[in-house]
C-alpha positions in Angstrom: 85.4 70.2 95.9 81.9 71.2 96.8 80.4 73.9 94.8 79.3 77.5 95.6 75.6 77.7 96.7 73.6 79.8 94.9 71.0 82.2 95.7 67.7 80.8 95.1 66.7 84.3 94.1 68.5 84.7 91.2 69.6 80.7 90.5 73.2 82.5 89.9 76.1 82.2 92.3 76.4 85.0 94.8 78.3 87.9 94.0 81.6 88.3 95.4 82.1 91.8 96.8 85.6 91.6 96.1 84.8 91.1 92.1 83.6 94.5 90.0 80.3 95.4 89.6 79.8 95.1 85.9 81.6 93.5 83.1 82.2 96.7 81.1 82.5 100.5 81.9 78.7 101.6 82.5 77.7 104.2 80.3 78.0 107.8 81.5 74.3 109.8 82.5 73.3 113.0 81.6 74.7 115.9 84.6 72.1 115.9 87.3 71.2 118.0 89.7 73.3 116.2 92.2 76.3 115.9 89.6 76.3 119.9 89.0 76.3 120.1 93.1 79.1 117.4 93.8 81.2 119.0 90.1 81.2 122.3 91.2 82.2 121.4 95.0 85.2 119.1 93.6 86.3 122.2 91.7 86.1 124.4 95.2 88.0 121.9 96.8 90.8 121.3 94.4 91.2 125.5 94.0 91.7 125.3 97.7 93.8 123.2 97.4 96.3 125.6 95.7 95.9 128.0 98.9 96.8 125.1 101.1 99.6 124.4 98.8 101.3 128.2 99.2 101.0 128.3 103.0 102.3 124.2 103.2 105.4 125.6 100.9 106.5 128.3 103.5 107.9 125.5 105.8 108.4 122.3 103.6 110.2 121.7 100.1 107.8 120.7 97.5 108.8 116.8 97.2 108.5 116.4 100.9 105.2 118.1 101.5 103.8 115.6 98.5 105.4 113.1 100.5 104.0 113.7 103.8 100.5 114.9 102.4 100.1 111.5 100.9 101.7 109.2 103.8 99.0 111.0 106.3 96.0 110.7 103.6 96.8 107.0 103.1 97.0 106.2 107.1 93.2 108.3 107.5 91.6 106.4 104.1 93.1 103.2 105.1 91.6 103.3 108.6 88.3 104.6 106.8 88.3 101.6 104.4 88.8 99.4 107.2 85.9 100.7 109.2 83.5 100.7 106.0 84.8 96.6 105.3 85.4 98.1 101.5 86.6 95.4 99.4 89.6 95.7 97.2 89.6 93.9 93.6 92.2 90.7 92.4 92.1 92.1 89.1 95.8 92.6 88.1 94.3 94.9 85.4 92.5 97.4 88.2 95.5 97.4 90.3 98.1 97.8 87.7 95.6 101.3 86.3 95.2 102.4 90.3 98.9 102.2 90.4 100.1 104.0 87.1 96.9 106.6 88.6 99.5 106.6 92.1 102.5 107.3 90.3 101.7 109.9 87.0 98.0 111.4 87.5 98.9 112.5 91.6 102.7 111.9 92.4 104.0 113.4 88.8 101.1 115.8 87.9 100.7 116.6 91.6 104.8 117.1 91.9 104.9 119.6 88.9 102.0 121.7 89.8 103.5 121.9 93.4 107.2 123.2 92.2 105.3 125.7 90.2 103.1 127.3 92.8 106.7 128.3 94.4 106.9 130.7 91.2 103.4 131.6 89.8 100.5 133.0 91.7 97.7 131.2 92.2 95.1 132.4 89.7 97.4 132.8 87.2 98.5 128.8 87.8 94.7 127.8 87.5 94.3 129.2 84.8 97.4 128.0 83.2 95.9 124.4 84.3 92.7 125.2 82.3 93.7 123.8 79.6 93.3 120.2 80.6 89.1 120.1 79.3 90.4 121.5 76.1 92.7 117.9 76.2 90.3 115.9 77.8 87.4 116.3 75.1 89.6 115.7 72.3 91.2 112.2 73.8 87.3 111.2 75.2 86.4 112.1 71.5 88.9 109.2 70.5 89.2 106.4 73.4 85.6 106.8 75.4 82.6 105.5 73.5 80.0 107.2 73.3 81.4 110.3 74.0 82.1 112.5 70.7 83.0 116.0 70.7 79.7 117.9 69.2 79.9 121.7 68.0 78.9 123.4 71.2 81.3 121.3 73.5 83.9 122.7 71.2 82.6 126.2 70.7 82.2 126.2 74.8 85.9 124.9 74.8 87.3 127.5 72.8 86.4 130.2 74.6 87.6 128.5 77.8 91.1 128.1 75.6 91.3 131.7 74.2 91.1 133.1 77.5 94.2 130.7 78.6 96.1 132.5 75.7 95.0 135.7 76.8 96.6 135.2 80.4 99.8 133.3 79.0 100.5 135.9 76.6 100.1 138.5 79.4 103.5 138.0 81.1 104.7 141.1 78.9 108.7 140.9 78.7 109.1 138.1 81.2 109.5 135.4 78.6 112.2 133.4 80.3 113.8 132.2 83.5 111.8 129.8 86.1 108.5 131.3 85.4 108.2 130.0 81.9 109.5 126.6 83.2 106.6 126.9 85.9 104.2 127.5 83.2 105.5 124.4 81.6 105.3 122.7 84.4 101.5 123.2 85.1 100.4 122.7 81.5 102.1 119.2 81.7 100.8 118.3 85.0 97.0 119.4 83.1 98.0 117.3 79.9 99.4 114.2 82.7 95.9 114.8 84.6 93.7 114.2 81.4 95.0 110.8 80.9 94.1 109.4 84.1 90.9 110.7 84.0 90.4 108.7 81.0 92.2 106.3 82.7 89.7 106.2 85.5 86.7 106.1 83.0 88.0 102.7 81.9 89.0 101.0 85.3 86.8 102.9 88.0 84.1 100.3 87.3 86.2 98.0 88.4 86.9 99.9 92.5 84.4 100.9 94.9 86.0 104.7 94.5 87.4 105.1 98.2 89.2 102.2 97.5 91.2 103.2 94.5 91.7 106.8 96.0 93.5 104.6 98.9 95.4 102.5 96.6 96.3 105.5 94.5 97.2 107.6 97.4 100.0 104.6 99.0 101.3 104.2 95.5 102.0 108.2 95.7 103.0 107.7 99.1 105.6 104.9 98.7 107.0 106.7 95.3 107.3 110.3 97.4 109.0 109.4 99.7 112.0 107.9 98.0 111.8 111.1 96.0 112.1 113.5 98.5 114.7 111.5 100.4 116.8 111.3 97.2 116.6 115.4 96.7 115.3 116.8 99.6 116.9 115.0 102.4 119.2 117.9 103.8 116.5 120.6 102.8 115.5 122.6 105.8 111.8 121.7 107.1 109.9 124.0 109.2 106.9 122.9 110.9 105.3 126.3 111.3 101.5 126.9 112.4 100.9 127.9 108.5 102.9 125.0 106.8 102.0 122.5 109.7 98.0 124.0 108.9 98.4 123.6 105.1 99.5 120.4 105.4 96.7 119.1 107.5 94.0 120.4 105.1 95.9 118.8 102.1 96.2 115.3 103.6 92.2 115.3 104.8 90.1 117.7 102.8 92.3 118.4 100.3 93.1 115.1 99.6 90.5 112.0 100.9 87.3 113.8 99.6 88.9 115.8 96.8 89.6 112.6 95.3 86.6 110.7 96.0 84.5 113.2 94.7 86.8 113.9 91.0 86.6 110.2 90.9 82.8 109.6 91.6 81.8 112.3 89.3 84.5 111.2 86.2 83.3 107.8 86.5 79.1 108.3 86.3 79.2 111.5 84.1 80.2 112.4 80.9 84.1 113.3 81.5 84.2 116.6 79.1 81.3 117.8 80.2 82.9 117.3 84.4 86.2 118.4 83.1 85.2 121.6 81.0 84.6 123.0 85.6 88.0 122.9 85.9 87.6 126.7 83.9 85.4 127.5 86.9 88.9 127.1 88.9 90.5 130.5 87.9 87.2 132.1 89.5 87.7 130.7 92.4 91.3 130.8 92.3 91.6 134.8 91.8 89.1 135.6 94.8 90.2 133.0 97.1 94.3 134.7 96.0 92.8 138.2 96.5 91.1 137.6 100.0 93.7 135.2 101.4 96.8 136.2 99.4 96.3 139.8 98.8 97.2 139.0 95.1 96.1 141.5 92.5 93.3 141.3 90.2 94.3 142.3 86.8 92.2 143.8 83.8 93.2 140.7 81.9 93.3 138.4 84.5 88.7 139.3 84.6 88.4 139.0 80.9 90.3 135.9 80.7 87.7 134.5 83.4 84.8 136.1 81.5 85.7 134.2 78.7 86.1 131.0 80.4 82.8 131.8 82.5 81.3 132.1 79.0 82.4 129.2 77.8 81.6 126.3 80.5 78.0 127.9 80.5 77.5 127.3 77.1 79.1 124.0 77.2 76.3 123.1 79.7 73.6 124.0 78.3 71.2 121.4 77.4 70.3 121.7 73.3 67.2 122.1 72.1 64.8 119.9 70.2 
């Protein structure tokens, strides 16, 4: 067998674009200028998202809109991938973590948050979902190196929390029925969503990033679809401008770069600090719900964001010598 040539640059074999990049998880930089700019336009994107969400619902059951939203995302990134020659890895490892990111962090979290828009508003799901930097600091504290939980993170984090109590305890008598399963539904979906991030910390190393959104985004694909054909397969469907319209957005914009971005800026930053934006969501959430949506803005509803304003801002700001 004749051996590899090697680069007489280097005196080392060649690197195969197929293989990762680095033999361990890099270590995450400091938020840049660029980071803050591509964190808080993920953020926009996945509040969006929701509004997407309520005008997809109005024509298709929840399981099938997941299932045709990530069918039509996997045919447009897979054509993209294609046309870009992106490698994919061999390692069973990275495909076994893009997978279990396919089936729990987008087809289960994305499921449950999707049933629950049907019954919560959207500002007041957001929020609800809030909670996941308050989750993701404390298991980063534990499985990421490097990344400890220091007295302002968790001061900046508390704030963010209380005013996630505030709007939970708000409901007044409606302590029961579908809308406390909703807001069950979302906070598991948040908890669900924390792990893969973590999850993508350790393996994104491993992908060139629009490749594991692709891989992630078939696995979600293949699983939806024998979901919705189990439960939703006599369900009526209604290709309406607003569904068909929701839809679109959710498979391209909502979906492709979403992804790509959450995923570029989870695996080069710090993830608490680039999870503690998703309290920016309930901002964006309860203006986009008010101009779009017509849904009311509530006393509570702007001190709860006040306090979650307050906290990311303190989070993020750099300490002093």
């Amino acid at each position: 067998m004749e051996e590899q040539a090697k680069d007489p640059t280097t005196s080392r074999l060649p690197r195969d674009p197929s293989r990762p990049r680095y033999e361990r998880p890099p270590l995450s930089q400091p938020l840049d200028g660029r980071g803050l700019a591509l964190v808080i336009l993920g953020t926009l994107l996945w509040t969006s998202n929701s509004i997407a969400i309520k005008f997809a619902l109005t024509g298709l059951p929840p399981y099938t809109l997941m299932a045709a939203r990530a069918s039509l995302a996997t045919m447009l990134l897979l054509a993209v991938v294609r046309w870009q020659r992106l490698p994919f890895p061999t390692s069973r490892t990275a495909w076994l973590g893009a997978i279990f990111l396919g089936v729990f962090q987008l087809a289960v979290s994305g499921t449950l948050f999707f049933w629950a828009l049907q019954y919560l508003p959207v500002g007041r799901a957001q929020i609800l979902g809030a909670v996941q930097p308050f989750l993701t600091v404390i298991a980063a504290h534990f499985l990421i190196s490097g990344e400890r939980l220091r007295p302002r993170m968790a001061i900046g984090l508390s704030l963010g929390f209380v005013g996630v109590v505030i709007v939970t305890l708000s409901r007044g008598g409606n302590l029961g029925g579908e809308s406390l399963a909703a807001d069950a539904a979302v906070l598991g979906g948040a908890t669900i969503a924390t792990f893969g991030n973590i999850l993508i910390k350790r393996i994104g190393y491993r992908w060139r990033m629009l490749s594991l959104v692709t891989a992630q985004m078939a696995t979600t694909a293949v699983v939806m679809l024998v979901v919705a054909s189990l439960f939703e397969g006599n369900a009526p469907k209604v290709l309406s401008p607003a569904s068909l319209g929701g839809l679109l957005y959710l498979a391209t914009v909502g979906s492709g770069l979403a992804f790509f971005v959450n995923y570029y800026v989870v695996r080069r930053y710090e993830v608490g600090i680039v999870s503690s934006f998703v309290f920016l969501q309930p901002v964006f959430a309860v203006v986009l719900g008010a101009l779009i949506l017509g849904e009311e803005i509530t006393w509570t509803t702007v001190f709860s964001l006040f306090l979650v304003s307050a906290g990311i801002i303190y989070m993020n700001q750099r300490r002093r010598r």
